[in-house]
C-alpha positions in Angstrom: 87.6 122.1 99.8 90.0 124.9 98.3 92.9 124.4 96.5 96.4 125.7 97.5 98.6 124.7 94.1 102.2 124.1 95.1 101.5 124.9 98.8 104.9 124.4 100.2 104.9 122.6 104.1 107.0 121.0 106.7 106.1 117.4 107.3 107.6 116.6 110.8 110.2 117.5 113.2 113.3 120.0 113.4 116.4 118.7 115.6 116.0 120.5 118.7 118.7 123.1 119.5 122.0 121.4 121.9 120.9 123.6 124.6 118.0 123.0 125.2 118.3 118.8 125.0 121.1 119.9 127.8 118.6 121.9 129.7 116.0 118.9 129.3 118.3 116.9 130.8 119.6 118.4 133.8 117.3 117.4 136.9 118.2 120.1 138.3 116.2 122.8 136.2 112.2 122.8 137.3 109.6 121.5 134.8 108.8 125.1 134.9 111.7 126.2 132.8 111.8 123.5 130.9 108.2 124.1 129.9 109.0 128.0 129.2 112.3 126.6 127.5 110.4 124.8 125.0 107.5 127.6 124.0 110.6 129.5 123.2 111.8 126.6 121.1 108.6 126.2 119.2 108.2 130.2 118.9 111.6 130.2 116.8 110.8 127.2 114.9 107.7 128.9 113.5 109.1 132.5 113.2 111.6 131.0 111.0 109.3 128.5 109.2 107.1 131.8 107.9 110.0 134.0 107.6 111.4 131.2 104.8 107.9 131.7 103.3 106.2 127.8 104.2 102.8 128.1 103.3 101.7 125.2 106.2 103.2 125.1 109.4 103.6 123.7 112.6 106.1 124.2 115.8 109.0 121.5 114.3 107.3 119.2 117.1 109.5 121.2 119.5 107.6 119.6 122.9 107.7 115.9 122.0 110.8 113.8 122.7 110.1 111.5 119.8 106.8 110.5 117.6 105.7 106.7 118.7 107.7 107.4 122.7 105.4 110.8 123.0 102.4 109.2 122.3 103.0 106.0 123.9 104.0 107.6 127.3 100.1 109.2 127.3 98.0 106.2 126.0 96.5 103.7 129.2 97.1 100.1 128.7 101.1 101.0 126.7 104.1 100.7 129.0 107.8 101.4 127.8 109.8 98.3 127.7 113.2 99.4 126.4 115.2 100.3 123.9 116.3 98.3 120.4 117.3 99.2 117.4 115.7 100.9 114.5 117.8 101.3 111.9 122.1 101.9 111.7 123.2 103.1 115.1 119.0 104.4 115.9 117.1 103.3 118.8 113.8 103.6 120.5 111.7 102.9 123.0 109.8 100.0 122.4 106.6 99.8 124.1 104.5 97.3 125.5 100.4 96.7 125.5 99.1 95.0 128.7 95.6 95.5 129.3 92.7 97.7 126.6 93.5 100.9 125.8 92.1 103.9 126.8 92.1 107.3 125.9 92.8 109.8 129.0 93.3 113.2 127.6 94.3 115.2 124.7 97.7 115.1 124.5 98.3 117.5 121.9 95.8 120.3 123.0 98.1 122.2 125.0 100.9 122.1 121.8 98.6 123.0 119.2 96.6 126.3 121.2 100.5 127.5 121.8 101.0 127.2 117.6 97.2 128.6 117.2 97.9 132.1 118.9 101.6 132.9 117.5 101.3 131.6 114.2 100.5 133.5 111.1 100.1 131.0 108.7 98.1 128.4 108.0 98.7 125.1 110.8 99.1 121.7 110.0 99.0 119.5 113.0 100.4 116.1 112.9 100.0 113.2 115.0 101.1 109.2 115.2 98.3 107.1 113.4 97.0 103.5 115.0 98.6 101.1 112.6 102.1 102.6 113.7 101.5 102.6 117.2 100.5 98.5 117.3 102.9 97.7 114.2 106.2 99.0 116.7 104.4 97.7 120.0 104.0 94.4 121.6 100.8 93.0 121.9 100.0 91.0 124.9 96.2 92.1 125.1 94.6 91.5 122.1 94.0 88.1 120.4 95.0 90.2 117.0 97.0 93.0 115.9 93.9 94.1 113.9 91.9 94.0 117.4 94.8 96.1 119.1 95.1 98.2 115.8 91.4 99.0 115.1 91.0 99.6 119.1 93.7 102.2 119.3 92.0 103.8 116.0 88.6 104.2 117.9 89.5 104.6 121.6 92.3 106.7 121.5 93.3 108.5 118.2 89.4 109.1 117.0 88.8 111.2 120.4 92.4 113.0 120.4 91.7 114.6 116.8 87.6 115.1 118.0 88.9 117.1 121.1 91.7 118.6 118.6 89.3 119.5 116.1 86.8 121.6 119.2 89.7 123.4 119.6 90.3 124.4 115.9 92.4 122.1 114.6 91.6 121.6 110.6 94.1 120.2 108.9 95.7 117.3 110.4 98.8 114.5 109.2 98.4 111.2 110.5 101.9 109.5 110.5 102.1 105.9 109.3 105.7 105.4 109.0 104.9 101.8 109.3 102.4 102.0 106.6 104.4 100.1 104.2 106.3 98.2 105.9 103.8 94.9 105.4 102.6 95.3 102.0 99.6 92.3 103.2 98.3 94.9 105.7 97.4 97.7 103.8 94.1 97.1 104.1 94.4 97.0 108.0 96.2 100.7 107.5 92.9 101.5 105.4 90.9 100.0 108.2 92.4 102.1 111.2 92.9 105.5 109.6 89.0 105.4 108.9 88.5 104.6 111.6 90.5 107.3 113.4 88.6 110.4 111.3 85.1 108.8 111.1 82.3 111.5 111.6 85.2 114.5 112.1 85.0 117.3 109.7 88.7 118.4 108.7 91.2 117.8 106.3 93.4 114.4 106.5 96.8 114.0 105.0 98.8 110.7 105.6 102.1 110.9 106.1 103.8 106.9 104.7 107.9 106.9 104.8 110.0 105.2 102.8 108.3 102.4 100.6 110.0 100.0 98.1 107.0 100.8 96.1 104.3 103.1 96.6 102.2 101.4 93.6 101.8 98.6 96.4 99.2 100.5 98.4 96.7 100.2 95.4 94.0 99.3 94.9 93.1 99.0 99.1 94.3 103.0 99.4 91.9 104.1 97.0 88.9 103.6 100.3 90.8 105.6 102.2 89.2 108.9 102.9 92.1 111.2 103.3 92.5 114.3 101.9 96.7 114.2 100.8 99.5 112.2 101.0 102.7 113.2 102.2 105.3 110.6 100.2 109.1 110.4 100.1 110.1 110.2 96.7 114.1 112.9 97.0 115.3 110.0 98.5 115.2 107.7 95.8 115.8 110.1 92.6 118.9 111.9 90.8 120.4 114.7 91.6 120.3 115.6 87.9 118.4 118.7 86.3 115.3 118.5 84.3 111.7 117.1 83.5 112.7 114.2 81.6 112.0 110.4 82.6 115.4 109.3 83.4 116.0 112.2 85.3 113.1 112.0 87.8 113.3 108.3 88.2 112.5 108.9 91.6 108.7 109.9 91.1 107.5 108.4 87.8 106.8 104.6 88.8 103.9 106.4 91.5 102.7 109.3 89.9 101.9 106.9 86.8 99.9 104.7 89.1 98.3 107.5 90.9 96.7 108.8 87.4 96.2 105.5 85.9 94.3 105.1 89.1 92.0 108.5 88.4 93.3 109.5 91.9 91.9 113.5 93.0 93.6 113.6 96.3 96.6 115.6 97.3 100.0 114.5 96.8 102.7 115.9 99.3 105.4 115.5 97.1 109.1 114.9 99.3 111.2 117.2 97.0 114.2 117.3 100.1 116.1 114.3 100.7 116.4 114.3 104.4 119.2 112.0 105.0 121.8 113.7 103.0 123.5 117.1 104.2 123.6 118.1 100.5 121.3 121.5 100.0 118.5 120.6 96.7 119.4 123.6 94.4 116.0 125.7 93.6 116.1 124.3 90.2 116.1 120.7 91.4 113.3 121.3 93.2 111.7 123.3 90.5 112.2 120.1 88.2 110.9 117.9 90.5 107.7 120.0 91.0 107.2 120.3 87.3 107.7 116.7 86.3 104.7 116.2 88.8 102.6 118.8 87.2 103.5 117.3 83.8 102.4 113.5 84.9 99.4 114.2 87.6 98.1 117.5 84.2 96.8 118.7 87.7 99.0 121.7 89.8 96.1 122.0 92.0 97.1 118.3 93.5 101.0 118.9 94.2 102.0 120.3 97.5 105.8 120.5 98.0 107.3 118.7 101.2 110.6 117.4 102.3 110.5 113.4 102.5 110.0 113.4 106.0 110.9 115.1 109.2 114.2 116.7 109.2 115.4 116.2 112.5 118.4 113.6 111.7 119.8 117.1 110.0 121.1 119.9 111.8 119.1 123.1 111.8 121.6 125.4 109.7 121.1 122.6 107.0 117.3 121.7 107.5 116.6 125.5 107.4 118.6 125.8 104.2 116.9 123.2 102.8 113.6 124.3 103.0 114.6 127.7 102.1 115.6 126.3 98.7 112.5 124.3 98.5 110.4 127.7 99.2 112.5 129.4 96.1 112.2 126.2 93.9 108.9 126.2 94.3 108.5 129.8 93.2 110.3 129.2 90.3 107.9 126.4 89.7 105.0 128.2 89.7 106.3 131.0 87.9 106.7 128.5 85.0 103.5 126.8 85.2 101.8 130.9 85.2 100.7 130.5 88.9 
């Protein structure tokens, strides 16, 4: 498989423009022009993704209300039950599994063909993994949550990326946002993303958010047969210049492990902490992306990623940020002779 050094992507979802959540929500405007509403949506989110110079893009998940309530809605045997709370003043919709599930169509078909004909870059397409689905549902089918787990990973996300990869998909990011939240179960998350891409030909990234300690996925992540990671690691480092230890305090506890570990696989490396409104200055990102260089001795492995999707920011400061991260990583490679 060929190697894009310091390939700079989006990892998830832009906030949608006000107007169009109003339009969404008026019952009075047809599905019709809400459909059109939203191409137009996901036309602008990728003209400005390539005109800030992204390397891998997608549409800024411009048709899906929300990652885990999107697929949810489309998966037989999963009802909504409500809402509770996530995290601060965050909710969503929980949902509930009553009977086997069972795959009835390819809900991202329609989402990725529209990216596939307007975009000029290379396409990433992601999609929510098994172990997230059962980690934030009820079970009330299965005698296990590895049963309900394993089941979603062969009935329903194993034929959504076979019919996704007929129609050209070949590069896809599983999300496991839940992937770390029970450190036990990482063999389960091992277990189900196998699962999901056994016998497909195309690349696999894993998207995990926001772990205490990445070093906890090892050794049970080293069977995994993905291709990248896409990590959060801006979150948790300083704001402060340079390549040293204590200044990228963030990233050295993994990216030790990761070598010690002989690891070849991809890292997406979050450079953009995307709970702050606080725009990374290229050289922070440059700093961040040589620091990796420096620990992994590999530039082939780093890719360059905010920590996650970037829809809890607005769009004038998720587009900055990224536009930063684009000129940071220039600098980087300039550096490194790339």
């Amino acid at each position: 498989m060929k190697r894009f050094p310091l390939a700079t992507q989006e990892i998830g979802s832009i906030r949608k423009p006000r107007w169009l959540v109003k339009l969404l929500q008026d019952k009075n405007v047809s599905n019709d022009v809400k459909e059109a509403a939203r191409s137009d949506v996901a036309l602008l989110n990728l003209k400005l993704f390539e005109d800030i110079g992204l390397d891998v893009i997608y549409d800024g998940e411009a048709r899906r209300v929300e990652m885990y309530e999107y697929s949810i809605r489309r998966i037989e045997g999963l009802q909504l039950a409500g809402k509770i709370r996530s995290w601060d003043n965050k909710y969503y919709n929980k949902g509930r599994c009553t009977k086997k599930v069972r795959y009835t169509g390819p809900y991202h078909v329609d989402e990725f063909l529209f990216v596939k004909e307007n975009a000029n870059k290379m396409i990433k397409l992601p999609i929510t993994g098994a172990y997230t689905l059962a980690d934030w549902s009820y079970n009330e089918a299965y005698k296990s949550k590895e049963d309900f787990t394993i089941d979603l990973a062969k009935k329903v996300i194993r034929p959504l990326i076979k019919d996704l990869v007929k129609t050209g998909a070949d590069f896809i990011q599983i999300d496991e946002p839940a992937a770390t939240t029970h450190p036990d179960e990482m063999q389960l998350v091992v277990d189900s993303f196998n699962e999901s891409i056994k016998g497909i030909n195309a690349k696999f990234g894993i998207h995990i958010c926001y772990s205490e300690d990445y070093s906890n996925m090892y050794p049970e992540v080293l069977e995994m047969k993905n291709h990248q990671y896409e990590l959060e690691f801006a979150n948790r480092d300083s704001w402060n210049k340079g390549t040293s230890h204590s200044n990228r305090n963030g990233y050295e506890s993994f990216l030790k492990t990761f070598k010690e570990y002989g690891e070849k696989k991809e890292i997406g490396l979050g450079v953009l902490d995307v709970h702050v409104d606080e725009v990374e200055s290229p050289e922070l990102v440059r700093d961040r992306l040589l620091y990796a260089v420096k620990m992994t001795d590999n530039p082939n492995l780093i890719h360059v990623n905010p920590d996650c999707g970037l829809r809890t920011r607005s769009r004038e400061t998720s587009f900055a940020k990224l536009k930063n991260m684009v000129i940071g990583t220039e600098m980087a490679k300039k550096r490194l002779g790339l």
